[in-house]
ROSE-4610 file (N, C-alpha, C; in Angstrom, 1 decimal, always signed):
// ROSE-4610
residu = [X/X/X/X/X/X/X/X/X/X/X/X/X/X/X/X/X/X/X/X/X/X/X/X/X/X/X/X/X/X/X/X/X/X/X/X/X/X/X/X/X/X/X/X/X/X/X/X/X/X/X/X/X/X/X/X/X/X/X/X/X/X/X/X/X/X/X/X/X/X/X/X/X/X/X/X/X/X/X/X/X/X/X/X/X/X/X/X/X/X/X/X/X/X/X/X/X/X/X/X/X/X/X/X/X/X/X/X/X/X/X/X/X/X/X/X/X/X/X/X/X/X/X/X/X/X/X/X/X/X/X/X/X/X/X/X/X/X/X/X/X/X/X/X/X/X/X/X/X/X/X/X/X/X/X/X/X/X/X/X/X/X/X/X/X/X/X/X/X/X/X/X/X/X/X/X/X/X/X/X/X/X/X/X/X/X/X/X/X/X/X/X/X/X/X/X/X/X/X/X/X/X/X/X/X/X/X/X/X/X/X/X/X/X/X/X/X/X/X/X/X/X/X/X/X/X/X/X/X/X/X/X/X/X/X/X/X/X/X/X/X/X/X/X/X/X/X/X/X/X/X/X/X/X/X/X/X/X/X/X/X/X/X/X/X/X/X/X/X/X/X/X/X/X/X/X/X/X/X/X/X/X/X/X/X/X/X/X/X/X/X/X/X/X/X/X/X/X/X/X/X/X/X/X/X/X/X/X/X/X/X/X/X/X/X/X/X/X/X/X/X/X/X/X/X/X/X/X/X/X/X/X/X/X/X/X/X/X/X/X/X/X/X/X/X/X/X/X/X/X/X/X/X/X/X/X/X/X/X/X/X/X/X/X/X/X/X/X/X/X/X/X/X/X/X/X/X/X/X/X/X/X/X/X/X/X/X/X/X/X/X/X/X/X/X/X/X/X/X/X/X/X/X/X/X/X/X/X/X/X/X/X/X/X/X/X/X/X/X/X/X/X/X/X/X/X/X/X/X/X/X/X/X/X/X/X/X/X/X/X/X/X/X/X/X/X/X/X/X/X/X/X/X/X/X/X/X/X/X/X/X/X/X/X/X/X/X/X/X/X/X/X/X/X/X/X/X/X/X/X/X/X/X/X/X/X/X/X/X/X/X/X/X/X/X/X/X/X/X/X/X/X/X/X/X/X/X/X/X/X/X/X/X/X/X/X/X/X/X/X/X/X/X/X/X/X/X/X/X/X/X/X/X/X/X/X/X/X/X/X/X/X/X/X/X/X/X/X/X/X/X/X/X/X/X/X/X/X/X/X/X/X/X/X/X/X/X]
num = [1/1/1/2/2/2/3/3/3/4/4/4/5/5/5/6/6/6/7/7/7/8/8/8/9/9/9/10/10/10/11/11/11/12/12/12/13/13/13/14/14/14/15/15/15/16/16/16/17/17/17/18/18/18/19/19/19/20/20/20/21/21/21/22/22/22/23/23/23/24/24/24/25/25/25/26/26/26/27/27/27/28/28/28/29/29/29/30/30/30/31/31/31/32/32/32/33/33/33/34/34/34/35/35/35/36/36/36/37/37/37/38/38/38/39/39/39/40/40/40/41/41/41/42/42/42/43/43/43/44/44/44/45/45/45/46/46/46/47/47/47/48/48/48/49/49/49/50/50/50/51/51/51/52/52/52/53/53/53/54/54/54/55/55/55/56/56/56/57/57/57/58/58/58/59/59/59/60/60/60/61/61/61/62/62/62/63/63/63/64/64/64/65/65/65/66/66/66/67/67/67/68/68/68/69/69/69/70/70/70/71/71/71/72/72/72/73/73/73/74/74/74/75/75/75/76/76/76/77/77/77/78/78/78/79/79/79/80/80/80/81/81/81/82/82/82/83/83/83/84/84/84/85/85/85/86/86/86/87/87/87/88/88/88/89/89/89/90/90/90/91/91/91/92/92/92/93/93/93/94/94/94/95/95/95/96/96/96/97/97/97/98/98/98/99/99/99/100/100/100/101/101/101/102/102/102/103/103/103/104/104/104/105/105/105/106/106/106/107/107/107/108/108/108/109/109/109/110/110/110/111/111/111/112/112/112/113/113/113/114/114/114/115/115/115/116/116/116/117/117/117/118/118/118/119/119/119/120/120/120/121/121/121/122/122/122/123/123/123/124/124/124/125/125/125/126/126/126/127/127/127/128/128/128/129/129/129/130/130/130/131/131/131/132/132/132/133/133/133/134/134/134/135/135/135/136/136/136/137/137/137/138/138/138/139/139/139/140/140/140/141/141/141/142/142/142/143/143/143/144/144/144/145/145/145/146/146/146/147/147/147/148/148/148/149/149/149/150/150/150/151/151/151/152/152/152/153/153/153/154/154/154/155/155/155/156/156/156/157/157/157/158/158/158/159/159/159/160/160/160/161/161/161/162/162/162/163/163/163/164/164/164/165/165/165/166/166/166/167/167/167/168/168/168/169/169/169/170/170/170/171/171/171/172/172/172/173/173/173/174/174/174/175/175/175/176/176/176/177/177/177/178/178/178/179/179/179/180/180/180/181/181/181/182/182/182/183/183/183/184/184/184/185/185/185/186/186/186/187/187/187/188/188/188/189/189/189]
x = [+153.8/+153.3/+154.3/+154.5/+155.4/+155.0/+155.7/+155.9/+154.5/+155.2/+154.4/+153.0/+152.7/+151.3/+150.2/+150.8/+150.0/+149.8/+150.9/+150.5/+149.7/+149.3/+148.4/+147.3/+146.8/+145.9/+145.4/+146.1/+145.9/+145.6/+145.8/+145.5/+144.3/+143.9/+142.8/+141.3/+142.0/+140.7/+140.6/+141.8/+141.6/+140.6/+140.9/+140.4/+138.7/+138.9/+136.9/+136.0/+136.9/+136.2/+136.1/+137.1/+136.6/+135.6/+135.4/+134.8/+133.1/+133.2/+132.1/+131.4/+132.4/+132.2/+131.6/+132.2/+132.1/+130.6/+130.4/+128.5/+128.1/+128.3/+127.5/+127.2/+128.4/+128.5/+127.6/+127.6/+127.1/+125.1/+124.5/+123.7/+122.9/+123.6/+123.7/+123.3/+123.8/+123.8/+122.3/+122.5/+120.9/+120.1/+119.8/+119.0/+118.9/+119.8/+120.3/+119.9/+120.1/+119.9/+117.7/+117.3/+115.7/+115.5/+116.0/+115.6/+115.9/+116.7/+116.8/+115.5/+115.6/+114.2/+112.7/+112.7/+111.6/+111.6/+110.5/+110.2/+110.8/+111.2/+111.5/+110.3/+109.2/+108.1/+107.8/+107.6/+107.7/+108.6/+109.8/+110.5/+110.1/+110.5/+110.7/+111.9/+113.4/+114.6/+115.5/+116.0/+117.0/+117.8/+118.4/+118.8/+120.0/+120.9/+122.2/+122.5/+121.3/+121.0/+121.7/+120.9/+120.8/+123.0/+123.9/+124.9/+125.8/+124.8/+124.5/+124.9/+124.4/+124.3/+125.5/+126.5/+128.1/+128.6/+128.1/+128.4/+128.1/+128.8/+128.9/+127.4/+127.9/+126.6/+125.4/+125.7/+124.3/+123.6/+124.1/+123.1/+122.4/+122.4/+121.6/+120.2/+120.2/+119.1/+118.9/+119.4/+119.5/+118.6/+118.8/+117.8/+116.8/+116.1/+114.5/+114.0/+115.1/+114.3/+115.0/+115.7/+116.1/+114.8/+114.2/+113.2/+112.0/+111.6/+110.3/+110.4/+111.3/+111.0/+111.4/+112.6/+112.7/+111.5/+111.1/+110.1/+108.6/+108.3/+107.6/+107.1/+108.5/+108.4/+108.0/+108.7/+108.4/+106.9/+106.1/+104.8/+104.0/+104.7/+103.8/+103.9/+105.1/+105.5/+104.4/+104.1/+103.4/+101.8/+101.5/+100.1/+99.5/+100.6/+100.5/+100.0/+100.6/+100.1/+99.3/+98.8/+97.2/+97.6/+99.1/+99.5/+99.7/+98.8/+98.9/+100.3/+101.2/+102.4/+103.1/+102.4/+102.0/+102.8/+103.9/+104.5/+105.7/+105.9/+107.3/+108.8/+108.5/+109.8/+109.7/+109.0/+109.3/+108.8/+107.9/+108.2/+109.4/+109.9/+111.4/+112.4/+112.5/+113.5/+113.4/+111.9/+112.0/+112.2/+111.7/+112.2/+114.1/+114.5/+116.0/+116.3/+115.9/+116.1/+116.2/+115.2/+114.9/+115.8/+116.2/+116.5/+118.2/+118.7/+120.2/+120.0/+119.0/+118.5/+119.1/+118.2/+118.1/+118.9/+119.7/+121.3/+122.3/+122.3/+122.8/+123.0/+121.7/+120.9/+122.1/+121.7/+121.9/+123.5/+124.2/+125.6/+125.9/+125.7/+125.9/+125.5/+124.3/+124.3/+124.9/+125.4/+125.8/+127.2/+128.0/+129.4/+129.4/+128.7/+128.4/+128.6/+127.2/+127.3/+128.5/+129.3/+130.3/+131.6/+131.5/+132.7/+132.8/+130.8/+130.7/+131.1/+131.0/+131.1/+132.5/+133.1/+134.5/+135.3/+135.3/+135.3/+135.2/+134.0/+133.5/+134.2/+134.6/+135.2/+136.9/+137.4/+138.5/+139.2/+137.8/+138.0/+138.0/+136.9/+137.0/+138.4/+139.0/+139.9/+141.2/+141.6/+142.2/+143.9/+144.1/+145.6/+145.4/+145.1/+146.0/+144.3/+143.1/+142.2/+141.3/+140.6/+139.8/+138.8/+138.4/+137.0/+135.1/+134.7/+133.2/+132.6/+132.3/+131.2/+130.1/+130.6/+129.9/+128.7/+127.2/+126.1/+126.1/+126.7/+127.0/+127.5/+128.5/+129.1/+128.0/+127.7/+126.6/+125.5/+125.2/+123.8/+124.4/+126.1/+126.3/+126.3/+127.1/+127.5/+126.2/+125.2/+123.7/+123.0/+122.9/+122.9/+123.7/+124.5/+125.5/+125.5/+124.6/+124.7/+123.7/+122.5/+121.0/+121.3/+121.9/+122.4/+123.0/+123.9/+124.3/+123.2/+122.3/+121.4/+120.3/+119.9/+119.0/+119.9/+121.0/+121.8/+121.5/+122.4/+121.6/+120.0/+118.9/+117.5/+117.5/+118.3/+118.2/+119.5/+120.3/+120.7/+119.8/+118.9/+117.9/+116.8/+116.2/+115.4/+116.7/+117.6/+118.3/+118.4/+118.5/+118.7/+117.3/+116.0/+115.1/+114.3/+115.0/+114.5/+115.6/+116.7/+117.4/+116.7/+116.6/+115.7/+114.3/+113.8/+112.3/+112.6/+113.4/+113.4/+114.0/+114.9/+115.6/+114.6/+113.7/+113.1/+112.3/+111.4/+110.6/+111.4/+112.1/+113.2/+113.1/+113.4/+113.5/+112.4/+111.1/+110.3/+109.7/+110.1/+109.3/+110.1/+111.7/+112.1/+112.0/+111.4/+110.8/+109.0/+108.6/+107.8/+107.5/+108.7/+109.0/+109.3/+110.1/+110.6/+109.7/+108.6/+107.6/+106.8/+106.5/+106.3/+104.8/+104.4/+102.8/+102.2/+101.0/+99.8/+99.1/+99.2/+97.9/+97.2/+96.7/+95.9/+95.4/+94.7/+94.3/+94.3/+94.9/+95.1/+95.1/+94.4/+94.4/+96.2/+96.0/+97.6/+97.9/+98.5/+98.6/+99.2/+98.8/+99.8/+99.6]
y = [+115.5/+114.2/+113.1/+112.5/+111.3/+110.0/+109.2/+108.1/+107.3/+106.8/+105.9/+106.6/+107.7/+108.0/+107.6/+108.4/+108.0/+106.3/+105.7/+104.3/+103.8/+104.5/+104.1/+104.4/+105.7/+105.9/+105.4/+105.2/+104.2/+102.5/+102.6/+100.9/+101.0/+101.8/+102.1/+102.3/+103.0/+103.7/+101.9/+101.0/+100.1/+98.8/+99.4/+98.2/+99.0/+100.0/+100.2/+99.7/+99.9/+99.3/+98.0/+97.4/+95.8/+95.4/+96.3/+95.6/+96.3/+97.3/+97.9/+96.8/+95.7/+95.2/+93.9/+93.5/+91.9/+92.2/+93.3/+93.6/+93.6/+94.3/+93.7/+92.4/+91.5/+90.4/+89.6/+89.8/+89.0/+89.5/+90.8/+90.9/+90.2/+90.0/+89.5/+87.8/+87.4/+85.8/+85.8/+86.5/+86.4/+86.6/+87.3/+87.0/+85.8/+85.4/+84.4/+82.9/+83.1/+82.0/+81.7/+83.4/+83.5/+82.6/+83.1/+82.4/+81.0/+80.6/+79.0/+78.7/+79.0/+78.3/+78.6/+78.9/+78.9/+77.2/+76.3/+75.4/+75.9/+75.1/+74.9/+75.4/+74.5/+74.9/+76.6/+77.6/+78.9/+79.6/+79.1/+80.1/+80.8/+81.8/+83.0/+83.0/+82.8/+83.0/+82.4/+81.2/+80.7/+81.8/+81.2/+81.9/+82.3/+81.6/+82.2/+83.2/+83.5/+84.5/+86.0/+85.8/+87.1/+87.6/+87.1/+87.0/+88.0/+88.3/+89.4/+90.6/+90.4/+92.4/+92.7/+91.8/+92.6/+92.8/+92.8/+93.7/+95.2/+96.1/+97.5/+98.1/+98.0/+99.1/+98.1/+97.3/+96.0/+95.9/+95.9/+95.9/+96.9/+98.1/+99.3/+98.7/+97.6/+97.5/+95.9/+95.3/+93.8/+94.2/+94.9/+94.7/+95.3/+95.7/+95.5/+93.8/+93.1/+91.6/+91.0/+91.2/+90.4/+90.6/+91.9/+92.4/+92.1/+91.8/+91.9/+89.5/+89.2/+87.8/+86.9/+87.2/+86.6/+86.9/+88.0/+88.7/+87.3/+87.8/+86.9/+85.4/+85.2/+83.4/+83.3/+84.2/+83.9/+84.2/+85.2/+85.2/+84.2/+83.4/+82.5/+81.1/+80.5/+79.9/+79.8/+80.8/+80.9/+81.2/+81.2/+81.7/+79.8/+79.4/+77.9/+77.2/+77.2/+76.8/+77.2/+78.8/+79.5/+80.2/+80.8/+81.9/+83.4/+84.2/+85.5/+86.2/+86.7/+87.6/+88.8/+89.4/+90.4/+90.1/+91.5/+91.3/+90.3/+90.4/+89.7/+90.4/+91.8/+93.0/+93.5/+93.0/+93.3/+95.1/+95.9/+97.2/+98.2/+97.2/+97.7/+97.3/+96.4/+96.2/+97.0/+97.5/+98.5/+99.8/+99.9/+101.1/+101.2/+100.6/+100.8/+101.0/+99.9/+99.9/+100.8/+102.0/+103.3/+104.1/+103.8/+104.4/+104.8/+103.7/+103.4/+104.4/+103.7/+105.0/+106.2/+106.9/+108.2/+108.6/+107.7/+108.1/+108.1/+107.1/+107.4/+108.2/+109.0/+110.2/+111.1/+111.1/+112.8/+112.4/+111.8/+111.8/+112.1/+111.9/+111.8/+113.2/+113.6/+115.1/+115.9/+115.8/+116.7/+116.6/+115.7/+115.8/+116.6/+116.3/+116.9/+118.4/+119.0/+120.3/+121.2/+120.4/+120.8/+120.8/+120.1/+119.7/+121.1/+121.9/+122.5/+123.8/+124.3/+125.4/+125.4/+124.2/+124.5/+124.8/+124.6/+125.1/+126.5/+126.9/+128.5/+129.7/+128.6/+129.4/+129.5/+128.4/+128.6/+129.2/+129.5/+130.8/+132.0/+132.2/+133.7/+134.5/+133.1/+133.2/+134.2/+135.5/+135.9/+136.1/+135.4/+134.8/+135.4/+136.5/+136.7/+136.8/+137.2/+136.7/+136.0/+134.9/+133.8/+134.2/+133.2/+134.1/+133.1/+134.4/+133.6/+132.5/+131.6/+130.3/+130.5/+129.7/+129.8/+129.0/+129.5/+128.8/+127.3/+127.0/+125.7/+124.6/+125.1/+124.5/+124.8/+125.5/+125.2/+124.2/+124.5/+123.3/+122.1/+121.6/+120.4/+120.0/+120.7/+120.6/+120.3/+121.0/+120.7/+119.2/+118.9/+117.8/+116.4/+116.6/+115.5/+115.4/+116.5/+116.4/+115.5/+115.9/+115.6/+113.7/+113.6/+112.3/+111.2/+111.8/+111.1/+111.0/+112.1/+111.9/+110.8/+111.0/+109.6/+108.3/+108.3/+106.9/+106.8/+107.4/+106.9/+106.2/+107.3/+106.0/+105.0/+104.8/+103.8/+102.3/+103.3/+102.1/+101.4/+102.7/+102.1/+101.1/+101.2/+100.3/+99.3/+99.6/+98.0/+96.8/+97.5/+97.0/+96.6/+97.3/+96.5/+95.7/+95.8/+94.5/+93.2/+93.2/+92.0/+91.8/+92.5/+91.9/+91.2/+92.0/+91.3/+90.1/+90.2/+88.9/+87.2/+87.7/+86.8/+86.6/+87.1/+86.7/+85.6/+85.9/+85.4/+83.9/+83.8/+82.7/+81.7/+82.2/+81.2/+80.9/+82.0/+81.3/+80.3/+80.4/+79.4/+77.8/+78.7/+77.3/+76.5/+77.3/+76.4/+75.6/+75.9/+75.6/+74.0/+74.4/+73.1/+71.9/+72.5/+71.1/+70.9/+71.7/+71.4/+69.6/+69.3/+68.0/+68.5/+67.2/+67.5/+66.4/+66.9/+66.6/+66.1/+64.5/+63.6/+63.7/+63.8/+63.5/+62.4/+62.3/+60.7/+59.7/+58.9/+57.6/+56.7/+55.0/+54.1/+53.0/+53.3/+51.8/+50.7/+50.2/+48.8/+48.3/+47.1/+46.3/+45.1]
z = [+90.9/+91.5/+91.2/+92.2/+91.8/+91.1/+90.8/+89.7/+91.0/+91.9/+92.6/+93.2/+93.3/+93.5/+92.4/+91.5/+89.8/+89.4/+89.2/+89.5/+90.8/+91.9/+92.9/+92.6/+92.2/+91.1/+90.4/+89.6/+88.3/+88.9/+89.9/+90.3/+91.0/+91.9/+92.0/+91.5/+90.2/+88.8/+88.7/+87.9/+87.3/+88.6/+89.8/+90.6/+90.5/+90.7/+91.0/+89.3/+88.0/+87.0/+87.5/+87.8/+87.6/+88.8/+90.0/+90.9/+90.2/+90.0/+88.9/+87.7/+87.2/+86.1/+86.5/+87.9/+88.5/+88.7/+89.6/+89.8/+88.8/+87.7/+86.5/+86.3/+85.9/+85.2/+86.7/+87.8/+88.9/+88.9/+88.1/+88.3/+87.2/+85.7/+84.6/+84.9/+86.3/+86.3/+87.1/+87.8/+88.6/+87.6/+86.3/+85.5/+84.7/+84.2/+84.1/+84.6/+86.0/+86.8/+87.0/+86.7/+87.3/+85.7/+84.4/+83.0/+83.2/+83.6/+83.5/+84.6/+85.9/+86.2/+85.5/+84.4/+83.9/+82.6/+83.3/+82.2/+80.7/+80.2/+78.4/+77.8/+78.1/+77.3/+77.4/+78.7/+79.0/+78.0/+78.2/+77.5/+76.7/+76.9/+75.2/+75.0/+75.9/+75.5/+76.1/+75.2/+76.0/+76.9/+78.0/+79.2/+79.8/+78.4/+78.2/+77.0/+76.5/+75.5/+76.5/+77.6/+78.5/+79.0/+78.3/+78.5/+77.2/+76.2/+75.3/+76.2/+77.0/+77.8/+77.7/+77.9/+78.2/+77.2/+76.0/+74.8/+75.0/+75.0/+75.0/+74.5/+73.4/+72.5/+72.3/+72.2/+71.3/+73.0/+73.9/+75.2/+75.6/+74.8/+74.7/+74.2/+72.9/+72.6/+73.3/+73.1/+73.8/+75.5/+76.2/+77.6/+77.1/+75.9/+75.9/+75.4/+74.8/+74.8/+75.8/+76.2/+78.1/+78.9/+78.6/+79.8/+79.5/+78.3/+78.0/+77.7/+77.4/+77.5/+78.8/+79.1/+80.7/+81.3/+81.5/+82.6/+82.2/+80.4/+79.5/+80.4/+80.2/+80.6/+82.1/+82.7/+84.1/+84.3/+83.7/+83.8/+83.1/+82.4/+81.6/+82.6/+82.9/+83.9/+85.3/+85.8/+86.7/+86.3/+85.4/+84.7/+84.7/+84.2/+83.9/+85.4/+86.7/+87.9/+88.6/+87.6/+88.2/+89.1/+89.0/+90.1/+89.3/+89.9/+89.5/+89.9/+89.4/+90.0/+89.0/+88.7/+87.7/+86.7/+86.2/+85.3/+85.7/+86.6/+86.9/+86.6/+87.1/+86.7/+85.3/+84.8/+83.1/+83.0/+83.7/+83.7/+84.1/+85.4/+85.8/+84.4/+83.9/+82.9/+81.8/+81.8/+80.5/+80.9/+81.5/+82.1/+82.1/+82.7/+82.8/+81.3/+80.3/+79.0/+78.3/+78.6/+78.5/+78.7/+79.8/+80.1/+79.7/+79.3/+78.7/+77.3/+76.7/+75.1/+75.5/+76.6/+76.6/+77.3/+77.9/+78.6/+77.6/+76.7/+75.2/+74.9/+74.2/+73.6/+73.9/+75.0/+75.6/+76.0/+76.0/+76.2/+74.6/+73.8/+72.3/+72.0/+72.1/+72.3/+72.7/+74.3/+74.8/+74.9/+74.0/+73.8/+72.4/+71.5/+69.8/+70.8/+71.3/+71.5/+72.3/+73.5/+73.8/+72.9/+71.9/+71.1/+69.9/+69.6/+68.6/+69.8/+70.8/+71.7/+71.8/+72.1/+72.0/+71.3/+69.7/+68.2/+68.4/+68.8/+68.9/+69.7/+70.2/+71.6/+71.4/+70.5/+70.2/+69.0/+67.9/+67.3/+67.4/+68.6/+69.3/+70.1/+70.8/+71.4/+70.7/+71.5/+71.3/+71.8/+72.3/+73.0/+74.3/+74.1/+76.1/+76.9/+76.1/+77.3/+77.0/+78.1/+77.6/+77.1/+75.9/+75.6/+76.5/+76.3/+77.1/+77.3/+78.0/+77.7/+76.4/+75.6/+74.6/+75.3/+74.5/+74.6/+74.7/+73.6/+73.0/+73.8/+74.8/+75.9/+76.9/+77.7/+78.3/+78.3/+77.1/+76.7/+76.3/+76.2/+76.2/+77.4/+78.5/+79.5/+80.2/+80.1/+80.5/+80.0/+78.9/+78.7/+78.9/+79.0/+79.9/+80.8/+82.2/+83.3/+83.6/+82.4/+82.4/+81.9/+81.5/+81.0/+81.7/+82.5/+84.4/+85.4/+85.3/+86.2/+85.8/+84.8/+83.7/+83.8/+84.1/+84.5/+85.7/+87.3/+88.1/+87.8/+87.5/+87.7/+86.9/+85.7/+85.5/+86.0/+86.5/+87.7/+89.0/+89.3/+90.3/+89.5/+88.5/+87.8/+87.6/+86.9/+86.9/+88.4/+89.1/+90.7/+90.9/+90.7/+91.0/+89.9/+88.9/+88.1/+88.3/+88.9/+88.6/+90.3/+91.0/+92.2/+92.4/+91.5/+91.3/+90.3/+89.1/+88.6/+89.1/+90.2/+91.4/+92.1/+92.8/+93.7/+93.1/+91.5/+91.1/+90.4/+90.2/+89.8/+90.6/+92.0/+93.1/+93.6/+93.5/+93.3/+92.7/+91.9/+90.5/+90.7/+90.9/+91.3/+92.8/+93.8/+94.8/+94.5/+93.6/+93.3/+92.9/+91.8/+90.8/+91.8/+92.8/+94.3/+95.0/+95.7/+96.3/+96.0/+97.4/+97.3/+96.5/+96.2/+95.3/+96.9/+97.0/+98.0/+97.1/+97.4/+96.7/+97.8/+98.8/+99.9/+100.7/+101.1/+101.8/+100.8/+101.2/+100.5/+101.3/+101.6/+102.0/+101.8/+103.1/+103.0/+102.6/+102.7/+102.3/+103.7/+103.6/+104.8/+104.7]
């Protein structure tokens, strides 16, 4: 392969991370944006707390209190004006939350067990023929797969909790602008 393909390559890997990273950091503001329209007094979390997530590892546990107090305030917010609007995504947030754990899990797993199969396999190895799929590789390779697939849904619950929590944001903040109806009132003249 030539010099200038691999660097096109390579420019390409590096451009789909960052357009990959911008959606993050842009779904991150819409939460963001829904926690600031929640009154001071609502709050459970200040709303640039939620800017934690783009920490690697600490946002594994960090979107169970993103999800469970954003969501929090926005249901408190609205409880306050006598408007019912359920959780306010806070089941989708945990869910995704979950769902990072156990995409964790099983990525951590399933590299441990292909790392211990391939050990096994490179003892058996007798130079001129390959030796068998060890078990071990299998069931890593199985778990890792199981582990990508548990990301997808929990990309789907992320997409619909930063959606449900945007919607409800703008809600809250059309709310707050809404003219107030004193009603009939006599004039002056």
């Amino acid at each position: 392969m030539s010099a200038a393909i691999v660097i096109l390559i390579f420019l390409i890997i590096i451009a789909v991370i960052l357009a990959i990273f911008g959606v993050f950091i842009w779904m991150i503001f819409l939460i963001y944006r829904a926690g600031a329209a929640v009154p001071a007094e609502h709050q459970k979390m200040e709303p640039g707390m939620v800017w934690l997530l783009v920490i690697p590892v600490f946002q594994t546990v960090w979107a169970f209190f993103v999800a469970s107090r954003i969501c929090g305030g926005l249901s408190a917010a609205f409880e306050a004006r006598g408007l019912d609007r359920g959780d306010c995504g806070r089941f989708k947030g945990m869910a995704y939350a979950v769902s990072m754990v156990l995409q964790l899990v099983l990525s951590i797993v399933g590299g441990g067990l292909q790392l211990v199969g391939s050990l096994k396999m490179s003892n058996m190895s007798t130079g001129t023929e390959s030796p068998p799929l060890d078990p071990w590789m299998i069931a890593g390779v199985g778990a890792s797969a199981f582990g990508g697939i548990v990301a997808l849904v929990g990309l789907v619950f992320l997409i619909l909790f930063v959606v449900e929590v945007n919607r409800r944001g703008k809600e809250l903040g059309s709310l707050a602008t809404a003219p107030i109806d004193v009603g009939d009132h006599p004039r002056t003249e």
